[in-house]
py3Dmol code that shows the C-alpha trace and the ligand (Angstrom):
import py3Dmol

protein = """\
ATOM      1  CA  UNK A   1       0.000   0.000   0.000  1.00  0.00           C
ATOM      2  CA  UNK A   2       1.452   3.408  -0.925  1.00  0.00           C
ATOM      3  CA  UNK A   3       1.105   6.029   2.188  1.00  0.00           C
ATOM      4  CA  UNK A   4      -0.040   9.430   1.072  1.00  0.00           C
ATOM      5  CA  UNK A   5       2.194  12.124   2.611  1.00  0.00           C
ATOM      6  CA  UNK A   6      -0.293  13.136   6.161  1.00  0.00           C
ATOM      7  CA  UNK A   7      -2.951  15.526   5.196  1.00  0.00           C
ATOM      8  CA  UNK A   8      -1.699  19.312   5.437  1.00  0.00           C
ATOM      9  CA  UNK A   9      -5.215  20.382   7.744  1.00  0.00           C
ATOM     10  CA  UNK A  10      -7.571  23.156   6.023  1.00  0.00           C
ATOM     11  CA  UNK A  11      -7.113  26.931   6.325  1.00  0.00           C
ATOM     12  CA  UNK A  12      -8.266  28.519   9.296  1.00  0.00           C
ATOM     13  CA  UNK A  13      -6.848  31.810   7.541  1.00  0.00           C
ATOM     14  CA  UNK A  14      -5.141  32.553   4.436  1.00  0.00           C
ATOM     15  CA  UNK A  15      -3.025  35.598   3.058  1.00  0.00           C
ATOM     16  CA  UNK A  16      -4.267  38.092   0.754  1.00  0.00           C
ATOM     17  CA  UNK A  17      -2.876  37.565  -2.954  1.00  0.00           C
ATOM     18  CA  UNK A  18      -2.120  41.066  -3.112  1.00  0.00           C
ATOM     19  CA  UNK A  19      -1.040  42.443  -0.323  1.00  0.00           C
ATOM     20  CA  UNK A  20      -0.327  39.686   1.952  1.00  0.00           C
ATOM     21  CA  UNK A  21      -3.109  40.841   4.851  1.00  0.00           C
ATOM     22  CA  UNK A  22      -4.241  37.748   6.832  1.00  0.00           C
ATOM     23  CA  UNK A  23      -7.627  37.302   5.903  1.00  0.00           C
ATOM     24  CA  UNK A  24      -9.507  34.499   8.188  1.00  0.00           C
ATOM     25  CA  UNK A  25     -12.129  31.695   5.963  1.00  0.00           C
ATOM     26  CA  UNK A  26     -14.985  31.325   7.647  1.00  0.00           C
ATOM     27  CA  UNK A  27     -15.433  27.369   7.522  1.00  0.00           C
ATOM     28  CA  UNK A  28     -16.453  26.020   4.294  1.00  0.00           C
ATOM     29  CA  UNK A  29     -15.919  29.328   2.795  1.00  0.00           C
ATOM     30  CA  UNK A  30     -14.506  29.477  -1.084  1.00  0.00           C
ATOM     31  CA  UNK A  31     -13.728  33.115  -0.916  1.00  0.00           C
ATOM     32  CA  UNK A  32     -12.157  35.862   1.287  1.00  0.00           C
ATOM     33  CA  UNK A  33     -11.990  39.082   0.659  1.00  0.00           C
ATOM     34  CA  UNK A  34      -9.446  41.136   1.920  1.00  0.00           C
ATOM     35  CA  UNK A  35     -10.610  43.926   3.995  1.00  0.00           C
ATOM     36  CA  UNK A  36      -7.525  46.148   3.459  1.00  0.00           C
ATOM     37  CA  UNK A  37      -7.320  46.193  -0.658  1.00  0.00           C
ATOM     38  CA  UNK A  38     -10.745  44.726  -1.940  1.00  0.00           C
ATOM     39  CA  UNK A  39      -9.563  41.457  -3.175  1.00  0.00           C
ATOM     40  CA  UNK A  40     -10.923  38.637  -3.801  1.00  0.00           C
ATOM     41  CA  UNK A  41      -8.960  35.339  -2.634  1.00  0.00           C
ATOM     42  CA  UNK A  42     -10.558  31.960  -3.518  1.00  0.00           C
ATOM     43  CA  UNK A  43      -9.585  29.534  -0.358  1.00  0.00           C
ATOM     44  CA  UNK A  44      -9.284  26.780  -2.937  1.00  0.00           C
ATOM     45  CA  UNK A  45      -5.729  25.053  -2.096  1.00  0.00           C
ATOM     46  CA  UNK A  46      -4.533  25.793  -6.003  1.00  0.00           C
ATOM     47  CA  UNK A  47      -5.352  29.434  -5.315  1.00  0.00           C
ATOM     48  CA  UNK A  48      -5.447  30.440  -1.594  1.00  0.00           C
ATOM     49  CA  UNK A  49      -1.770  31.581  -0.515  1.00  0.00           C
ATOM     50  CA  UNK A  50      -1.522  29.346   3.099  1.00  0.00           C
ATOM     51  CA  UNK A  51       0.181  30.381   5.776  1.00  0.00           C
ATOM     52  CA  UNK A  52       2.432  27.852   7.624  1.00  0.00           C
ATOM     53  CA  UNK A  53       5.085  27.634  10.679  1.00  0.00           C
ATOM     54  CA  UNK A  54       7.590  24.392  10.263  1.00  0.00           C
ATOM     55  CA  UNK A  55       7.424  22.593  13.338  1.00  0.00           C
ATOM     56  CA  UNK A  56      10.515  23.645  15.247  1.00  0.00           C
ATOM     57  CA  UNK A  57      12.072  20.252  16.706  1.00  0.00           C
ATOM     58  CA  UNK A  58      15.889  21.171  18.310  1.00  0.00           C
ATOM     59  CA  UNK A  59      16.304  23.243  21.328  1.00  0.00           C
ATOM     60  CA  UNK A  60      18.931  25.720  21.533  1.00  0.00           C
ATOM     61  CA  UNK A  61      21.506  23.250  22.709  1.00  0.00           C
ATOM     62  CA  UNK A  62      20.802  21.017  19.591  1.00  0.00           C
ATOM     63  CA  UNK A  63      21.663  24.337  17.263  1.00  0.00           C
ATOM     64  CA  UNK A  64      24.540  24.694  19.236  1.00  0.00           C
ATOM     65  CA  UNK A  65      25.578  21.280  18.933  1.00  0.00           C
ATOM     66  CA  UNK A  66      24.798  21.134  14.762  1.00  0.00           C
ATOM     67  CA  UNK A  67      26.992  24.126  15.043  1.00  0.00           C
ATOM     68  CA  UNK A  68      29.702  23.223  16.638  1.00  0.00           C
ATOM     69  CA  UNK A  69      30.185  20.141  14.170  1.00  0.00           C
ATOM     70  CA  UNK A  70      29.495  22.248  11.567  1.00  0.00           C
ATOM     71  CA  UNK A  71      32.561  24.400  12.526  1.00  0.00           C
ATOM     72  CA  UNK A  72      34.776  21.097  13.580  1.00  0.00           C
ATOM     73  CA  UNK A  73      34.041  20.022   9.838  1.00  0.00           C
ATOM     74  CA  UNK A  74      35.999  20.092   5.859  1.00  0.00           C
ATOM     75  CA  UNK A  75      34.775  23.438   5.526  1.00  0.00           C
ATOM     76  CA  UNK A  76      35.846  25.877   7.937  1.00  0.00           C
ATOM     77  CA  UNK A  77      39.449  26.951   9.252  1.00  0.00           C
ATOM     78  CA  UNK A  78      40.460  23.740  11.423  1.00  0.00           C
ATOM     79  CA  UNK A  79      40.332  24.132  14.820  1.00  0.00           C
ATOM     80  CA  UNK A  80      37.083  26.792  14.609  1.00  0.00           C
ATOM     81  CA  UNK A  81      35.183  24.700  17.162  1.00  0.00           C
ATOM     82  CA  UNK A  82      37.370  25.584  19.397  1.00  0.00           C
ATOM     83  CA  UNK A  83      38.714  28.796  18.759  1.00  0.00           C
ATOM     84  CA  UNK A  84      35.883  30.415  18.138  1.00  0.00           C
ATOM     85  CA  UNK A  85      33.971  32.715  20.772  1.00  0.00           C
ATOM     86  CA  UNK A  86      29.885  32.120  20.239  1.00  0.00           C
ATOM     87  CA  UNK A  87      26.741  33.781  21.644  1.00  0.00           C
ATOM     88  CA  UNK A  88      23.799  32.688  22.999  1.00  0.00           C
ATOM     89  CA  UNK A  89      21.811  32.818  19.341  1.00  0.00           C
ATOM     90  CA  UNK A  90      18.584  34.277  18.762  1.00  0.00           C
ATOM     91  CA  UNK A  91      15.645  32.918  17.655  1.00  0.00           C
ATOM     92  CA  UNK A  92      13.324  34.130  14.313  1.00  0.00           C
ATOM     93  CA  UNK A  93      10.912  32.545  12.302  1.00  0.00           C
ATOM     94  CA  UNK A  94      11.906  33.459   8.743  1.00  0.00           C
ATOM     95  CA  UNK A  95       9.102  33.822   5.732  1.00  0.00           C
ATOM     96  CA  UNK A  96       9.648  31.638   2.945  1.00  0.00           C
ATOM     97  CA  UNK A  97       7.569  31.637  -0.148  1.00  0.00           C
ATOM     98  CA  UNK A  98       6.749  27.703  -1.215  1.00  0.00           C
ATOM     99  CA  UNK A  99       5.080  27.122  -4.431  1.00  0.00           C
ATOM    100  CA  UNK A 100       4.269  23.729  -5.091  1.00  0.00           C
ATOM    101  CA  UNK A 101       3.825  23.337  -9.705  1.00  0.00           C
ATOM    102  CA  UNK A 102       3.132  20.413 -11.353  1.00  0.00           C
ATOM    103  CA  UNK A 103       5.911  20.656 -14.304  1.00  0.00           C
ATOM    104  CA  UNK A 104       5.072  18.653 -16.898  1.00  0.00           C
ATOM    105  CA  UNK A 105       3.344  15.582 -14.546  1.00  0.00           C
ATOM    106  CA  UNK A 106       6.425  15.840 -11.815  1.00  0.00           C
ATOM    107  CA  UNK A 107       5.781  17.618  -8.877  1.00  0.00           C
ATOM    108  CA  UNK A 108       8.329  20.513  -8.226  1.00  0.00           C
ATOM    109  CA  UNK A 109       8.642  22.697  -4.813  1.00  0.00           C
ATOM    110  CA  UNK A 110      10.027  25.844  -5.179  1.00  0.00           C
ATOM    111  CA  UNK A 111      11.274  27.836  -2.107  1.00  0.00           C
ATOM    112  CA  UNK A 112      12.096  31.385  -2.153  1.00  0.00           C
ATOM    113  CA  UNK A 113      12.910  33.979   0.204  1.00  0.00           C
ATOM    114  CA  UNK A 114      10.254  36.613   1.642  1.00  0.00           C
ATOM    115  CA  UNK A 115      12.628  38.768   2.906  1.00  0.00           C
ATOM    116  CA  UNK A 116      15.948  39.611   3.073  1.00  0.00           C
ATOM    117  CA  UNK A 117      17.494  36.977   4.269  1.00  0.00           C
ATOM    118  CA  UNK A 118      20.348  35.844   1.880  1.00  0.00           C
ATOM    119  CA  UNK A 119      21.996  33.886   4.775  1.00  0.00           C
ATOM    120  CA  UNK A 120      19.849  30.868   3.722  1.00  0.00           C
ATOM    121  CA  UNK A 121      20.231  28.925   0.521  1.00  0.00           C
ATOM    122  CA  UNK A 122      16.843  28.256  -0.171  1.00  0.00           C
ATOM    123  CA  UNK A 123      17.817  26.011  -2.785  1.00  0.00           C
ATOM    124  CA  UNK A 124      19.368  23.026   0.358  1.00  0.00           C
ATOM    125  CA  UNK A 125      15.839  23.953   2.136  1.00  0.00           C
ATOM    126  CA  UNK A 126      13.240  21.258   2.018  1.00  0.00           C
ATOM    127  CA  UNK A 127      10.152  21.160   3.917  1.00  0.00           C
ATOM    128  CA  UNK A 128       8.184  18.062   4.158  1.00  0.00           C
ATOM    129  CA  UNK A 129       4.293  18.904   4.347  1.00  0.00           C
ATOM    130  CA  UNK A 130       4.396  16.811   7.768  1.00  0.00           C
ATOM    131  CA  UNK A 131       6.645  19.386   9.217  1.00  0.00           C
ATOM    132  CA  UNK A 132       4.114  22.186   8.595  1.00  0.00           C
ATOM    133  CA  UNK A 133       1.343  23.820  11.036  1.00  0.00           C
ATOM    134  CA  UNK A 134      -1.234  26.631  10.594  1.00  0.00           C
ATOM    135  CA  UNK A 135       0.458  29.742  11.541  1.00  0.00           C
ATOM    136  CA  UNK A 136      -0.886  30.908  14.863  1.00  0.00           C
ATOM    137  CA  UNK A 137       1.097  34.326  14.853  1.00  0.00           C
ATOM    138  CA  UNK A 138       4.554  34.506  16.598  1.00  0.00           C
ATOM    139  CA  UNK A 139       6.167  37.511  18.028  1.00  0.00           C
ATOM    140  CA  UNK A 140       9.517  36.095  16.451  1.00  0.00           C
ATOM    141  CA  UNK A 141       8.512  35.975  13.035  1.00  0.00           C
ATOM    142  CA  UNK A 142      10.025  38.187  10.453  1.00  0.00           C
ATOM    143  CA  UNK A 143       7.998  40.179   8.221  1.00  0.00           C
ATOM    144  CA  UNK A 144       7.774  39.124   4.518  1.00  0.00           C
ATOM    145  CA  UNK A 145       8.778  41.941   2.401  1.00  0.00           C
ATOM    146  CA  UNK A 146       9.120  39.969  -0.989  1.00  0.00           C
ATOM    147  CA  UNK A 147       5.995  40.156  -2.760  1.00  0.00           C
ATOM    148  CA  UNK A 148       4.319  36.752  -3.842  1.00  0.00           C
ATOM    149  CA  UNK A 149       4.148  38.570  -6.867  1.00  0.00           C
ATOM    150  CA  UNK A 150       7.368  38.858  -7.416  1.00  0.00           C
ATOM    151  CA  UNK A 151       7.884  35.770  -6.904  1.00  0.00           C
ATOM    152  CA  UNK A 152       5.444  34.445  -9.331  1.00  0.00           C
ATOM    153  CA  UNK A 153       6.835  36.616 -12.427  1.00  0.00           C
ATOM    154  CA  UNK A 154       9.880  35.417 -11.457  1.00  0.00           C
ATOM    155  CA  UNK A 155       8.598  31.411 -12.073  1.00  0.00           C
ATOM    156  CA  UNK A 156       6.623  31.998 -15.414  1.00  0.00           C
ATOM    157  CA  UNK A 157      10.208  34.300 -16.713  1.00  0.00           C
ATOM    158  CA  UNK A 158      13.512  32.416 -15.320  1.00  0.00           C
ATOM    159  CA  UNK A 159      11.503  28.808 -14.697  1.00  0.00           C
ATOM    160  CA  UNK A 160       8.241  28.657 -17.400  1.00  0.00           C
ATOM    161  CA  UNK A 161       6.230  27.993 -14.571  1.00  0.00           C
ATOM    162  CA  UNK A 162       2.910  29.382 -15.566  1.00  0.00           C
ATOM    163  CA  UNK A 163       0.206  30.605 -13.410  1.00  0.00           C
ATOM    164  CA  UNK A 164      -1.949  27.067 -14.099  1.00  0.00           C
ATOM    165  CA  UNK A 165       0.810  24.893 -12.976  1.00  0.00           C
ATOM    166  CA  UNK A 166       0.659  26.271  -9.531  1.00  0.00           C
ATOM    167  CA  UNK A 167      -1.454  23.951  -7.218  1.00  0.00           C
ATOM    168  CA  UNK A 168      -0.445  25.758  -3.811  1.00  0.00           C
ATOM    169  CA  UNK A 169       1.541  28.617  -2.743  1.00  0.00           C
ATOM    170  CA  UNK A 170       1.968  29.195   1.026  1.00  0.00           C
ATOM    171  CA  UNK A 171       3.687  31.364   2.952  1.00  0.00           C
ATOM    172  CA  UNK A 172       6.180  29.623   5.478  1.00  0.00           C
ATOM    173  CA  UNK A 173       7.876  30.444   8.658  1.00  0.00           C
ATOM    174  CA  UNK A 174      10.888  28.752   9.242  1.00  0.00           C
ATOM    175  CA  UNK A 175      12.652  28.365  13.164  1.00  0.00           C
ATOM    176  CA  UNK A 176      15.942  29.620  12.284  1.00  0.00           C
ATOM    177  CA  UNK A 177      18.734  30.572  15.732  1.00  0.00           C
ATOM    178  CA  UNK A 178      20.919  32.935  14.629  1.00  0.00           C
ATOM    179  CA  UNK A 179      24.140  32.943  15.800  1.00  0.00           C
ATOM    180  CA  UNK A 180      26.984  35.197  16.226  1.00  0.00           C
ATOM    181  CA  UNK A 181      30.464  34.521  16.833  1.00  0.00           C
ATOM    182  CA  UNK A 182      34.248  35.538  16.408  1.00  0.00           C
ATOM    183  CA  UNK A 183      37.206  34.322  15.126  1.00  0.00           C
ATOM    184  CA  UNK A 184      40.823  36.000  15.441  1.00  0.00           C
ATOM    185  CA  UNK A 185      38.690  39.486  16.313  1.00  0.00           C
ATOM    186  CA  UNK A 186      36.322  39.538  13.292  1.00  0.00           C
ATOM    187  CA  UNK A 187      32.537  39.082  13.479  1.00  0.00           C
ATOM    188  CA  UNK A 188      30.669  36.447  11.662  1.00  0.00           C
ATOM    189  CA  UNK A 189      27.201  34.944  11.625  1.00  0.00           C
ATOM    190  CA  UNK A 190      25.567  31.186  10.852  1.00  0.00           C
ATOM    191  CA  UNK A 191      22.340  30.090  10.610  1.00  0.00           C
ATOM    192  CA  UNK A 192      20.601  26.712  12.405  1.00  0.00           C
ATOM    193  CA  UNK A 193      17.271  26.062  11.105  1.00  0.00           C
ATOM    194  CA  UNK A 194      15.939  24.561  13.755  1.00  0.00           C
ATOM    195  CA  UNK A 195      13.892  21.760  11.379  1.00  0.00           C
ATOM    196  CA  UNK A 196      16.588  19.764  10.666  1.00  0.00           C
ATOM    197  CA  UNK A 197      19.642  21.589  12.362  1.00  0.00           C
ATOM    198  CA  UNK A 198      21.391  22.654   8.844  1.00  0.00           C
ATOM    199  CA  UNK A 199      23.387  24.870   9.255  1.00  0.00           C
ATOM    200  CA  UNK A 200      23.718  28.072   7.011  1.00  0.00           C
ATOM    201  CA  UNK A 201      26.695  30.449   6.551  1.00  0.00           C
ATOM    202  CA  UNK A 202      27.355  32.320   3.534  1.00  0.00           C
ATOM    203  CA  UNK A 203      30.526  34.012   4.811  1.00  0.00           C
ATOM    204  CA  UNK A 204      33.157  32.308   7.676  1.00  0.00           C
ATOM    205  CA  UNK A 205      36.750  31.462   8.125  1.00  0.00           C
ATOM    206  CA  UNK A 206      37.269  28.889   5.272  1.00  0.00           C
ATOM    207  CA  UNK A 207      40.377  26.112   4.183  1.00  0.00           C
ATOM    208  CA  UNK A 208      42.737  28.072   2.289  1.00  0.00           C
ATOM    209  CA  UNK A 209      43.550  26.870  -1.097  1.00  0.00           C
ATOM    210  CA  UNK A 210      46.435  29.345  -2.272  1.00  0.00           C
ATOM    211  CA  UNK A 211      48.904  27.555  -0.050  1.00  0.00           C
ATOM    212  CA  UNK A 212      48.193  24.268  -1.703  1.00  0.00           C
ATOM    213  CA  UNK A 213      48.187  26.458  -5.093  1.00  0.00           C
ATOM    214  CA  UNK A 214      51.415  27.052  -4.469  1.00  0.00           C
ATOM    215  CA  UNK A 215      52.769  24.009  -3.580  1.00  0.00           C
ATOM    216  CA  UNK A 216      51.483  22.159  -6.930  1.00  0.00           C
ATOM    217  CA  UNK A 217      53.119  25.081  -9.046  1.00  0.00           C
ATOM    218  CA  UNK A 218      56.205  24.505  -7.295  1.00  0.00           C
ATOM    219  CA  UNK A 219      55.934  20.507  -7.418  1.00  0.00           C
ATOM    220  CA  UNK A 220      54.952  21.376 -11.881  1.00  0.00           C
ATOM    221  CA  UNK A 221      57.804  23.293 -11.881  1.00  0.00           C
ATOM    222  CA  UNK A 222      60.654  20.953 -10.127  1.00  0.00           C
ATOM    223  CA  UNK A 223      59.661  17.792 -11.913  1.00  0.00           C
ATOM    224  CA  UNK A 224      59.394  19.335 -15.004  1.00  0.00           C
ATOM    225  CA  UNK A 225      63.178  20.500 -14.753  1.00  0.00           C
ATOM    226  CA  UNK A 226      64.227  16.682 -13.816  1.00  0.00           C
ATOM    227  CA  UNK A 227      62.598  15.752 -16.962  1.00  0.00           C
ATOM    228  CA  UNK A 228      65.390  17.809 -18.774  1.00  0.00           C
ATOM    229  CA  UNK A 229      67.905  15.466 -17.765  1.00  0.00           C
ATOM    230  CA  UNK A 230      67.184  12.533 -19.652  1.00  0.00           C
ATOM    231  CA  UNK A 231      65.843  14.828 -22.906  1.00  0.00           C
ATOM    232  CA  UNK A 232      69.940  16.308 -22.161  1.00  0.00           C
ATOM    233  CA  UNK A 233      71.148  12.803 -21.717  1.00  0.00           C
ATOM    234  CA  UNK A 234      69.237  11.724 -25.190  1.00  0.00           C
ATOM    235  CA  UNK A 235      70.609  14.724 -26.356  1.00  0.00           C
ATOM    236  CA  UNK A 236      73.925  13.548 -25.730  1.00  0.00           C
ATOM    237  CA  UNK A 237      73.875  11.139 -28.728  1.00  0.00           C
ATOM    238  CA  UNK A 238      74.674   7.905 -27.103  1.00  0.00           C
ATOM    239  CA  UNK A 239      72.970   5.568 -25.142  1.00  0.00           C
ATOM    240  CA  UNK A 240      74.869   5.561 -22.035  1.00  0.00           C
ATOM    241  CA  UNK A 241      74.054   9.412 -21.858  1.00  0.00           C
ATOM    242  CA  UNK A 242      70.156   8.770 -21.965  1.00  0.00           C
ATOM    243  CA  UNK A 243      70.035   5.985 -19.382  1.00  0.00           C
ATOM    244  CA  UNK A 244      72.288   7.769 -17.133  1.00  0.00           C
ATOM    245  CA  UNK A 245      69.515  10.489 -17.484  1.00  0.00           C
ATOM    246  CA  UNK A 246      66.500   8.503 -16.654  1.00  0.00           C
ATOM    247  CA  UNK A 247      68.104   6.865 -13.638  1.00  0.00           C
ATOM    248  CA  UNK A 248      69.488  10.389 -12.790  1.00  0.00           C
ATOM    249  CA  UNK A 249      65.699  11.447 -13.445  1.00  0.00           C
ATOM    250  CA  UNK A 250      63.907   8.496 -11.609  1.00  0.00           C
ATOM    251  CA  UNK A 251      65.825   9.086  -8.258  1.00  0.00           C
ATOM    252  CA  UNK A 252      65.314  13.147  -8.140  1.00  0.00           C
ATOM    253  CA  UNK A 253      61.614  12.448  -8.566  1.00  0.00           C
ATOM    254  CA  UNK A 254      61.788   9.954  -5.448  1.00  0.00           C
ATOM    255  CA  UNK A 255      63.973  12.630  -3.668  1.00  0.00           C
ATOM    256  CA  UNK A 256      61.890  15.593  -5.008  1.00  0.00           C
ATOM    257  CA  UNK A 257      58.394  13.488  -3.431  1.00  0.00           C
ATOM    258  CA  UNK A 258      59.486  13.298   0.645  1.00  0.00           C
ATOM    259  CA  UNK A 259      59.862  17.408   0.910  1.00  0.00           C
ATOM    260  CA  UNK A 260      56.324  17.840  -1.480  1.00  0.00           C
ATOM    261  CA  UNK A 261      54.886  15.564   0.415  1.00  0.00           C
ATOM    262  CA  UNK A 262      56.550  17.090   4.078  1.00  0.00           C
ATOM    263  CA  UNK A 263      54.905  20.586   2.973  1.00  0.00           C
ATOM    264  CA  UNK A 264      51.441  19.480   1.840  1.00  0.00           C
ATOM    265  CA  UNK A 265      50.993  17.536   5.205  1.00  0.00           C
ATOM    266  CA  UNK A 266      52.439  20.248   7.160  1.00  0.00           C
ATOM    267  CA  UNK A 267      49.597  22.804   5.092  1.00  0.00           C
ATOM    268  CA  UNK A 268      47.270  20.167   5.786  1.00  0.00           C
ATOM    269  CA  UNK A 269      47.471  20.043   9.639  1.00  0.00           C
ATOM    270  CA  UNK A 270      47.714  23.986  10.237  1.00  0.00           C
ATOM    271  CA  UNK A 271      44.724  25.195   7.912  1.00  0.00           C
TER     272      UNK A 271
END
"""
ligand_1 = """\
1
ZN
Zn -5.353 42.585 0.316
"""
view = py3Dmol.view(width=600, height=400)
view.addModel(protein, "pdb")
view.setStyle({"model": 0}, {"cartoon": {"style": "trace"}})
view.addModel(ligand_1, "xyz")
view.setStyle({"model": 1}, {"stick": {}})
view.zoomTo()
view.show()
């Protein structure tokens, strides 16, 4: 048996298509209009813009945690767990727009900012419809200041995502702690949505790659003068000259190998 996803439950209130009011549906409703700009919102699901909150499951210590390993990971400076002074983080609920299309039989989700909040790579976001609730207002959420509109020029221009291929937009408020911290006296900031404790940061103390840049040129460089031996030893005109060469060659690339090697590991440990 093939288990549907669980049932998202009905709006209780949906947003205004053009101005984003919250307009409540009186039950078994099919329109609402908005009492700020005269519009008239269907509350069918293809049409009504819903308004969720993603269940928030870690605590503060859990964000902490997912960013601690986060910061002990590949990707940052080594050592950054440790080094690095954090605060307590702050808590938000952050508006995302969610359009669910059907795209030529497939469903596609499509998450976009409602506000400035380029922090977040909407595009590693998703948001299973078990995680959502009805928005109950929150005095942490963030006001949207993106325009659904905006959004949906933006699908039928850069992603041919007409109006009819829509079957839901909603409105959704992701848990996000924000945290601050320093490294070596400069500021920085990461994200933990508290979903599914990724963590977000779209500037921090990273690996360096010049010094391993530098280190290949160098290796380039020295093996391709040992190669001149044996092309000076061919050169030579006899074949005593050219195996001379290549044994001359063989043993400078062994010798050549320990102090590449020495420098990449010692790189390797101190970045
Ligand atoms: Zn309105």
């Amino acid at each position: 048996m093939i288990e549907d996803e669980p049932a998202v439950p009905p709006p209780t209130e949906i947003l205004c298509n053009q101005c984003t009011a919250v307009l409540p549906v009186e039950q078994g409703a099919l329109t609402a209009v908005c009492e700020f700009c005269g519009a008239t919102n269907a509350v069918d699901k293809s049409q009504a813009v819903l308004h969720f909150v993603v269940r928030d499951t870690l605590r503060e210590t859990d964000a902490a945690a997912a960013l601690r390993r986060w910061m002990g990971g590949n990707e940052t400076v080594k050592n950054l767990d440790s080094k690095a002074t954090i605060k307590p983080p702050v808590f938000q609920l952050w508006p995302l727009w969610l359009v669910r299309a059907d795209v030529k039989g497939a469903e596609r989700v499509i998450i976009k900012p409602a506000a400035a909040v380029s922090v977040l790579d909407t595009t590693r976001i998703t948001i299973p419809a078990s995680d959502l609730e009805p928005y109950q207002g929150s005095a942490y959420a963030l006001e949207p200041t993106v325009p659904l509109n905006a959004v949906k020029k933006w699908l039928a221009a850069d992603q041919q995502i007409g109006e009819g291929m829509i079957k839901e937009m909603a409105l959704v408020h992701l848990p996000v702690y924000v945290f601050a911290y320093s490294f070596e006296g400069r500021p920085y900031t990461a994200v933990v949505e508290a979903a599914a404790g990724r963590v977000f940061a779209d500037i921090f103390p990273s690996k360096q790659e010049m010094p391993y840049q530098t280190v290949a040129a160098v290796g380039c460089l020295l093996y391709f003068c040992a190669a001149l031996i044996p092309a000076a030893g061919f050169l030579s005109g006899n074949l005593t000259g050219l195996g001379a060469g290549v044994i001359i060659y063989l043993i400078a690339a062994l010798v050549m190998a320990v102090p590449l090697f020495a420098v990449a590991s010692y790189i390797s440990a101190k970045i």
